[in-house]
C-alpha positions in Angstrom: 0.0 0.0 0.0 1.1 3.7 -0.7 2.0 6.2 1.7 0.1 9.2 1.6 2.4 12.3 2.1 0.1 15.5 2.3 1.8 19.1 1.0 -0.6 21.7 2.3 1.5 24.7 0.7 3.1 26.1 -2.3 6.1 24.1 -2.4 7.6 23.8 -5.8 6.3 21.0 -7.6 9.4 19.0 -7.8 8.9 17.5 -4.4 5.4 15.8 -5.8 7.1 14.4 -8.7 10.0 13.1 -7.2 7.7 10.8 -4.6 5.4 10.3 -7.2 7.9 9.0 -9.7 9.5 6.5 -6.6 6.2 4.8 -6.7 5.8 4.1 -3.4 3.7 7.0 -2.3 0.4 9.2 -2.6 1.0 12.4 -2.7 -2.0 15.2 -2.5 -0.3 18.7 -3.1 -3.0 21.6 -2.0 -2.7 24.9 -0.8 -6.0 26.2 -1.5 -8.0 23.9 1.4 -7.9 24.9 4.8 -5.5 23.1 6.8 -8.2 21.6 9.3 -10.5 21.3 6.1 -7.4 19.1 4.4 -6.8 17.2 7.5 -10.3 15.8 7.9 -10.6 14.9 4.3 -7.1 12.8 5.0 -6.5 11.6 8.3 -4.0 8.1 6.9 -1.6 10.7 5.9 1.7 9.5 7.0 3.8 12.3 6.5 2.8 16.0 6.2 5.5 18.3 4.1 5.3 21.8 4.8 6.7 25.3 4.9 5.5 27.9 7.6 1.7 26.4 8.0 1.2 25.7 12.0 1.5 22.5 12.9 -0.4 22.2 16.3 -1.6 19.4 18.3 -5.4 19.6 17.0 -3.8 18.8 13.8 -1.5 16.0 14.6 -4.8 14.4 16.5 -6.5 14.5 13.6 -3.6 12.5 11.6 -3.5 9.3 13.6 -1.8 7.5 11.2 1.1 10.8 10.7 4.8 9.6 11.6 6.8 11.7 9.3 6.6 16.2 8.9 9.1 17.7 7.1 9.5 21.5 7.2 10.9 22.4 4.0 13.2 24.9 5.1 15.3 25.7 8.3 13.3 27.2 11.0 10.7 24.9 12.7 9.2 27.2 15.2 6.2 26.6 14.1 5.8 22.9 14.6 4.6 21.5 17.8 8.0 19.1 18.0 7.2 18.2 21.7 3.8 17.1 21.3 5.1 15.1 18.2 7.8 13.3 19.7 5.2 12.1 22.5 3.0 11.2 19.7 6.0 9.0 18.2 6.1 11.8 15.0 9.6 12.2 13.5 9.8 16.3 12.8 13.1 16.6 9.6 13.7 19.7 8.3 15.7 20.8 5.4 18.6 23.4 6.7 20.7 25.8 4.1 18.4 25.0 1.6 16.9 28.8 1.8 20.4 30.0 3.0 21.4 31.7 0.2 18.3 33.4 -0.3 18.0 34.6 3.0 21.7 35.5 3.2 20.6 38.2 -0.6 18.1 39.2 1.6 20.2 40.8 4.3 22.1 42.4 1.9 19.6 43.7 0.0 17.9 45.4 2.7 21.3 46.8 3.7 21.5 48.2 0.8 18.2 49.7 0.0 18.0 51.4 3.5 21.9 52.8 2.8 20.3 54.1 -0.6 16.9 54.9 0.4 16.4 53.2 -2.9 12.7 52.5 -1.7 12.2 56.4 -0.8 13.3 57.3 -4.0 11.5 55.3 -6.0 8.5 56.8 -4.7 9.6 60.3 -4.7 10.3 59.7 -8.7 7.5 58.2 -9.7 5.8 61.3 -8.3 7.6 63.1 -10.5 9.9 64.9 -8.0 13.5 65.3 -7.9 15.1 65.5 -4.4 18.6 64.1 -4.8 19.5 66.5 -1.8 16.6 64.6 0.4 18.1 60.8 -0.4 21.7 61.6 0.5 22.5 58.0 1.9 25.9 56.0 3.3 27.8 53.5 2.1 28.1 49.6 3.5 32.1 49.6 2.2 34.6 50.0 5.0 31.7 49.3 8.0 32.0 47.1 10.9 29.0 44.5 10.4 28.3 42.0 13.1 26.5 38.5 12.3 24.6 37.2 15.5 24.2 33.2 14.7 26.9 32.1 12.6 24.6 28.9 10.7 24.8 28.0 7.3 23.0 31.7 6.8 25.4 34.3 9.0 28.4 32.8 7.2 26.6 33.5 3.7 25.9 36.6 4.7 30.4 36.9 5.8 30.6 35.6 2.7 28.2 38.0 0.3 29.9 40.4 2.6 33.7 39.8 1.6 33.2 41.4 -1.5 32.4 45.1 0.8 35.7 44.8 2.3 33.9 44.9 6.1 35.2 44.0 9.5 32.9 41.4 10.7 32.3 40.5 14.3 30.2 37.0 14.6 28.7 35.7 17.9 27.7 32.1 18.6 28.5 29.9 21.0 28.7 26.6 19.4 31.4 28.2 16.8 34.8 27.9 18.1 37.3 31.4 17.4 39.0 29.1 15.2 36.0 28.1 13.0 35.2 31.3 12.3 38.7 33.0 11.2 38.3 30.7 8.7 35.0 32.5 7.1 36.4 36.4 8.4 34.9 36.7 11.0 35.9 37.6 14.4 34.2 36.2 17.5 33.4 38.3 20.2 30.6 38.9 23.0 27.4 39.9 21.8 28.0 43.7 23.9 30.7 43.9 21.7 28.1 43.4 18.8 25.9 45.9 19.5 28.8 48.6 21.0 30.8 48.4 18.0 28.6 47.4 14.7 27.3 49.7 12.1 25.3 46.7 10.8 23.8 43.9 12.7 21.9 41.1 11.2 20.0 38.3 13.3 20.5 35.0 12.5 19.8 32.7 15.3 16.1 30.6 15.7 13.7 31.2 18.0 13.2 29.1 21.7 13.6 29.5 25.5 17.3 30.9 25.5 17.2 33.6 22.6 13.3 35.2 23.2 13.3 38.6 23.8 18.0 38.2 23.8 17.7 41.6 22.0 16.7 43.3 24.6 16.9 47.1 26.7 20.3 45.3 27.7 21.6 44.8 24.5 19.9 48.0 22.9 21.3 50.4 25.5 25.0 50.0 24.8 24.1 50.1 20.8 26.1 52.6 18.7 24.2 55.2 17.8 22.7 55.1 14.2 23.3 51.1 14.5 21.2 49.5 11.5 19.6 46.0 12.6 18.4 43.4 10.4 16.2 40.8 11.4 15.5 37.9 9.0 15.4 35.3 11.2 12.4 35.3 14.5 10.6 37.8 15.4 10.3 37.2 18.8 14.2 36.8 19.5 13.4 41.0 19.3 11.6 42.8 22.4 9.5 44.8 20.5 9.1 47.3 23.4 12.4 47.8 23.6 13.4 48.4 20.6 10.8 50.7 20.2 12.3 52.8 23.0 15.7 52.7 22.2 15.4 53.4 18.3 14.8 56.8 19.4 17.1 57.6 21.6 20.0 55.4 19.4 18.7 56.8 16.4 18.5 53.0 15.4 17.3 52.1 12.0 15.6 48.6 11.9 15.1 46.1 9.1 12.4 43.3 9.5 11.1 41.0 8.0 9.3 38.0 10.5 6.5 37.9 12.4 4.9 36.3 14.9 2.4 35.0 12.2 2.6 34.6 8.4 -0.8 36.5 7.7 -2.6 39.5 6.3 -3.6 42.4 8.8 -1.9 44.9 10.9 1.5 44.6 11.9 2.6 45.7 15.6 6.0 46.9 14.4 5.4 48.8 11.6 6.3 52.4 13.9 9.5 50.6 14.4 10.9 49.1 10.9 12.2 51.4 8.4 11.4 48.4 5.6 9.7 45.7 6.3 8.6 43.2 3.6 6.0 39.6 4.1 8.5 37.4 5.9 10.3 37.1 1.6 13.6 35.8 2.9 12.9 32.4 1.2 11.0 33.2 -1.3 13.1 32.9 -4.5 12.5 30.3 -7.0 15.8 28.3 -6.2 15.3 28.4 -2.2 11.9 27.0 -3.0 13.2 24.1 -5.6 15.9 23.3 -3.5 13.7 22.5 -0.2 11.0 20.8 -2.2 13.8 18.5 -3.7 15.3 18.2 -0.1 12.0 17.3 1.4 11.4 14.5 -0.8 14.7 13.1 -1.0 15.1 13.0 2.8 11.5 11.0 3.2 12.7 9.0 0.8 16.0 8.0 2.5 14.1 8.0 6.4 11.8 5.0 4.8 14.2 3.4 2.2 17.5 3.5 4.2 17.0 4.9 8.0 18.9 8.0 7.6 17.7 10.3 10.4 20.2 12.7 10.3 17.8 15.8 9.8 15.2 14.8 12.9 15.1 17.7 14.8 13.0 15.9 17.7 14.8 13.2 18.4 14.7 12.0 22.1 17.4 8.8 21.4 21.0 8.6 19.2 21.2 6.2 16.6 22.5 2.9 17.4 20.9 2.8 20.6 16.9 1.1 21.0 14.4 3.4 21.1 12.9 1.2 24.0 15.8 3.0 26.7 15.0 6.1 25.8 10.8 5.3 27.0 12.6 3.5 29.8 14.6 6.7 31.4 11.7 8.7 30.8 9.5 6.4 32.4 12.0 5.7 35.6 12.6 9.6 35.9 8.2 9.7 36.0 8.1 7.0 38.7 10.9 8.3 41.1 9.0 11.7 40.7 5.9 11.2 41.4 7.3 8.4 44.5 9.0 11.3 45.8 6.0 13.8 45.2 5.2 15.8 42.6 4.8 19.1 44.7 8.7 18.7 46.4 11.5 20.6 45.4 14.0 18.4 44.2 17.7 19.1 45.2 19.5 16.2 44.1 19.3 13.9 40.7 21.4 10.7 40.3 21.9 8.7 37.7 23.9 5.2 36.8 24.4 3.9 33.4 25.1 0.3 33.1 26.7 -1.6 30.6 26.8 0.0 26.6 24.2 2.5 28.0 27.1 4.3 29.7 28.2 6.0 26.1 24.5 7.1 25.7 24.3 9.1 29.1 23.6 12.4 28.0 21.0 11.6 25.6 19.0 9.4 28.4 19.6 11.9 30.8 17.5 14.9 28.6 14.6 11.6 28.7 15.0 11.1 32.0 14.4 14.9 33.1 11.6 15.3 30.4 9.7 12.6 33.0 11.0 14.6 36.2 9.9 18.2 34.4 7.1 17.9 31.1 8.6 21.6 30.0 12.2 19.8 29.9 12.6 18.5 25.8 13.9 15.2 25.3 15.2 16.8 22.2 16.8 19.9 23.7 20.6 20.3 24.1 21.9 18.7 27.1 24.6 21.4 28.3 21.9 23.8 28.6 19.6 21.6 30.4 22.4 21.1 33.2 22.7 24.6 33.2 18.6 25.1 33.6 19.2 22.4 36.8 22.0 24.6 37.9 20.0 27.6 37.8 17.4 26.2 39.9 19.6 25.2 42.5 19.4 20.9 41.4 22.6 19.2 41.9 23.2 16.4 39.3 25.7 13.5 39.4 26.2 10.7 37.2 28.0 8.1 39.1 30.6 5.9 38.6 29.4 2.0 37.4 30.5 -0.5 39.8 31.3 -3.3 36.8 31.2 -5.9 39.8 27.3 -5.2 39.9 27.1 -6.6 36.3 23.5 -4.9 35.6 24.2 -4.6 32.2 21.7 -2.3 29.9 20.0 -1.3 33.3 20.1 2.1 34.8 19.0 3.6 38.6 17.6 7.1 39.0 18.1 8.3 42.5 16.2 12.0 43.3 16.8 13.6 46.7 14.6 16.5 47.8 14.8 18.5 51.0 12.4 19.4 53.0 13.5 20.8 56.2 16.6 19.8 57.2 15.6 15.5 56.3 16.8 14.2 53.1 14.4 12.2 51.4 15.1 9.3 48.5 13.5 7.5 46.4 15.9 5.1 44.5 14.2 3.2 41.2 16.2 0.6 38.9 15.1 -0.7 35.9 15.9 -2.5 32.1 14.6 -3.8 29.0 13.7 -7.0 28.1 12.1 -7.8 24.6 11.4 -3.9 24.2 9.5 -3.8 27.2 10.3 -1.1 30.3 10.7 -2.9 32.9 11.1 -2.0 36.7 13.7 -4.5 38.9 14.0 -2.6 42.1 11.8 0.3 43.7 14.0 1.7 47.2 15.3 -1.0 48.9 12.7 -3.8 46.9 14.6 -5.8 44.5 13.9 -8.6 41.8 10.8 -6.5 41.0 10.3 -6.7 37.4 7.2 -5.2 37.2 5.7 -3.0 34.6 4.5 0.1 34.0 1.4 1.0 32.8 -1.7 2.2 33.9 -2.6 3.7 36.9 -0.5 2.5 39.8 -0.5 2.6 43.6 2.8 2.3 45.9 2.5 1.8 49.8 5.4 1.5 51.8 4.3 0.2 55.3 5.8 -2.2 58.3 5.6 -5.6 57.6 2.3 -6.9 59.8 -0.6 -9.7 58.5 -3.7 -7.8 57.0 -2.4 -4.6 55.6 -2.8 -6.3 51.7 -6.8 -7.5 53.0 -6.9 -3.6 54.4 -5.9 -1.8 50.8 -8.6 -4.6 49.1 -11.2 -3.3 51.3 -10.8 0.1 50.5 -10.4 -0.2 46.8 -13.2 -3.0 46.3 -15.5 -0.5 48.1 -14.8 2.5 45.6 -15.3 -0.1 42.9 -11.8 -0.5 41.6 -10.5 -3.4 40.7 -6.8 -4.5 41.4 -4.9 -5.9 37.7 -1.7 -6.7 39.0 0.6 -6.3 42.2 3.7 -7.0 43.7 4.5 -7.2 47.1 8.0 -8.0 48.3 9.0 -8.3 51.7 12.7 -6.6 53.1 14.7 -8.6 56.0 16.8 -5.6 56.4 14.3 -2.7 57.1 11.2 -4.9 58.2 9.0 -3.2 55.4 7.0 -4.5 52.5 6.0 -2.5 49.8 2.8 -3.0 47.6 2.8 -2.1 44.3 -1.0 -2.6 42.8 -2.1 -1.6 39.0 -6.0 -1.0 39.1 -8.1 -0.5 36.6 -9.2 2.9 37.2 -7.4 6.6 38.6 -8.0 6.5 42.4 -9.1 9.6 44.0 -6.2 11.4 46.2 -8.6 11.0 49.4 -9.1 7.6 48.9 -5.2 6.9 48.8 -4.6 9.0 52.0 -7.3 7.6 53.8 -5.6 3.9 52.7 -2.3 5.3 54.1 -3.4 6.6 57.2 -4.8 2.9 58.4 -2.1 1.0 57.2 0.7 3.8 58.6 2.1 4.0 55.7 5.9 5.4 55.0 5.3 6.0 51.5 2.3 6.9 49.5 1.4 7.6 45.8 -0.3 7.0 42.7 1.8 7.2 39.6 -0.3 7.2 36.3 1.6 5.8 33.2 
């Protein structure tokens, strides 16, 4: 059976051939049906090939069968990644293939404003002649700094070689080294603003960089300073700006905004051009992404290539099945430990070949301590986001003699008054199912998680198991599944029950108070 691949937008028609030519898909190209409208009329699309349409969670509900969305271009913004990746969607997009577009953009708009070409056009069509009035400045000779040195800030270093400019580049993935070799000096982003004539924006839009242009920034700015922003518009505090253009004398560039549509833009006071969001739109940029798109949803399904995912919660070469089981082990230990405590301390052991993988099962296992923590996010600025709010993180030593190989133990501490309290969980895989081997002290579990599960910890004693029935039988919830080890060492048992049905948080107390329970809490899976 074909593969339906729906292209809701004017994407260059090479990208319809190319999959229709393969054989092994259905493509519908229209950009004329609402999205909601096109969605309805095809929910077994499988993969979903677009450009800046919003991809939001109403629509990937409506796609059931969607694993696949391609954004044919660089920015994905507007894509829902994090509600895809927990729907199991694979989000690709197609970078530098509207780089050199852009990149002519930037320089284009440079010019014009230097020129006023746009001014004087007007003027002449009028009929007037005020070469006086348009007296403008040359970009030769000026120092230009590129914020976001991607495929597009070293395009435009490269379209700007040609001016003979002194470019200063900030970005902190790109190492001094890397970016003497394209002409460009890097230096703090103060520096940027302080010293630049020119400054164009080229970094994406997320946590970190919204609103990074900000009073901050804008009040050391040398005055006169032209900005450029082809890239998000909310990396740009709009209020801001619109203070300190004045007082900078600041002339400002634009052309994004928060939504591709008709109506009334908010900074249209502010920007001295602004044009409809063009910076890809030239008839290369478009073949080249369409061609892209294709190709790369041809070489996900023909040969696993998953270089371009831009959501992806697990490496290559390791079984998607860990990266569920972190998530699900950093879930458990936080709701054992309670949803509602600060926690203070996170541990983590990596047994066996899982010990090369650490970092990418460590994003998964704080995506299930923290929902608004991305398994696809970048891990050195999720330990900094810890730091920040005061969580210590270790990742311990493996003590070979334990031999747990492919297993893994989350530890979280939280502190509440001056008492340290732990909840310890281990746990593994075993044919691609999550399971859990050892809950605190309780060992040689291997339970599973799913559903809605109750823990009580307690002191070992005859009738607390016949106590917990009572209680749930009279609420009319029926017990699936439990476990219900016994420890020498600490004289407590724990029981572990999956019921059919969420039980109510009074109910649980109530269950805990007559049993004197140590520990506990539902945890739905």
């Amino acid at each position: 059976m074909k593969k339906k691949v729906v292209i809701p937008t004017k994407l260059d028609a090479i990208a319809a051939q190319l999959l229709n030519a393969h054989g092994g898909y259905d493509v519908v190209q229209d950009a004329k049906t609402p999205m909601e409208q096109l969605t309805a009329s095809h929910p077994d699309t499988y993969a979903l090939i677009v450009r800046s349409e919003n991809i939001t969670p109403v629509i990937i509900d409506a796609l059931p069968s969607l694993k696949v969305i391609i954004r044919a271009g660089a920015g994905f913004n507007t894509i829902d990644t994090k509600y895809a990746r927990k729907k199991g969607i694979d989000v690709m997009n197609t970078p530098g293939a509207n780089a050199n577009g852009v990149a002519e953009e930037v320089i284009a708009l440079i010019l014009a404003d230097c020129r006023k070409l746009i001014e004087a056009d007007a003027s002449a069509r009028r009929g007037e002649w005020e070469k006086s009035k348009f007296m403008g400045r040359e970009l030769t000779g000026k120092t230009v700094g590129i914020v976001g040195l991607g495929n597009i800030g070293r395009l435009v270093a490269k379209r700007l070689s040609g001016f003979e400019c002194r470019i200063l580049g900030y970005d902190p993935l790109v190492s001094a080294d890397a970016a003497r070799s394209f002409n460009v000096e890097v230096v703090s982003l103060e520096r940027i603003f302080s010293e630049c004539d020119f400054i164009s924006l080229h970094i994406p839009e997320n946590n970190e960089t919204k609103g990074l242009i900000n009073a901050k920034l804008l009040s050391v700015a040398k005055p006169g300073a032209t900005i450029v922003n082809c890239a998000r518009s909310g990396i740009i505090n709009e209020a801001d700006l619109r203070t300190f253009k004045v007082e900078k004398k600041l002339r400002y560039l634009n052309d994004v905004y928060p939504k591709d549509e008709p109506g009334p833009k908010s900074i249209a006071d502010v920007a001295d051009i602004m044009v409809p969001h063009l910076g890809a739109s030239t008839l290369e940029a478009n073949e080249t992404a369409a061609r892209r798109s294709a190709m790369q949803l041809i070489d996900f399904d023909e040969k696993g290539i998953t270089s371009y995912i831009v959501n992806r919660d697990i490496p290559e070469g390791l079984d998607r099945s860990f990266g569920n089981l972190s998530y699900t082990l950093g879930a458990l230990a936080r709701g054992l430990i309670g949803r509602d405590q600060p926690i203070s301390r996170i541990e983590t052991t990596f047994y066996g070949t899982l010990g090369q993988y650490n970092k990418w099962l460590l994003l998964s296992v704080l995506n299930g301590i923290w929902d608004d923590i991305d398994r696809s996010s970048d891990v050195t600025k999720a330990l900094a986001h810890l730091k920040e709010m005061g969580v210590d993180y270790v990742d311990r030593v493996v003590d070979a003699d334990k031999k747990y190989d492919s297993s893994m133990t989350i530890d979280l501490l939280s502190l509440e008054g001056r008492k340290n309290h732990r909840v310890s969980i281990r746990g593994t895989v075993a044919e691609h199912i999550c399971m859990i081997s050892r809950v605190n002290q309780f060992d040689h579990l291997y339970w599973v998680p799913n559903g809605n599960a109750l823990f009580f910890q307690y002191a070992d004693r005859p009738g607390v198991i016949a106590i917990i029935s009572r209680h749930l039988a009279a609420a009319d919830i029926n017990i699936e599944d439990m476990r219900n080890p016994f420890d020498k060492a600490s004289g407590e048992s724990i029981a572990i029950l999956n019921v059919n049905k969420p039980v109510d948080a009074a109910l649980v107390k109530s269950i805990a108070t007559e049993i004197h329970a140590t520990m506990a809490q539902q945890v739905q899976f």
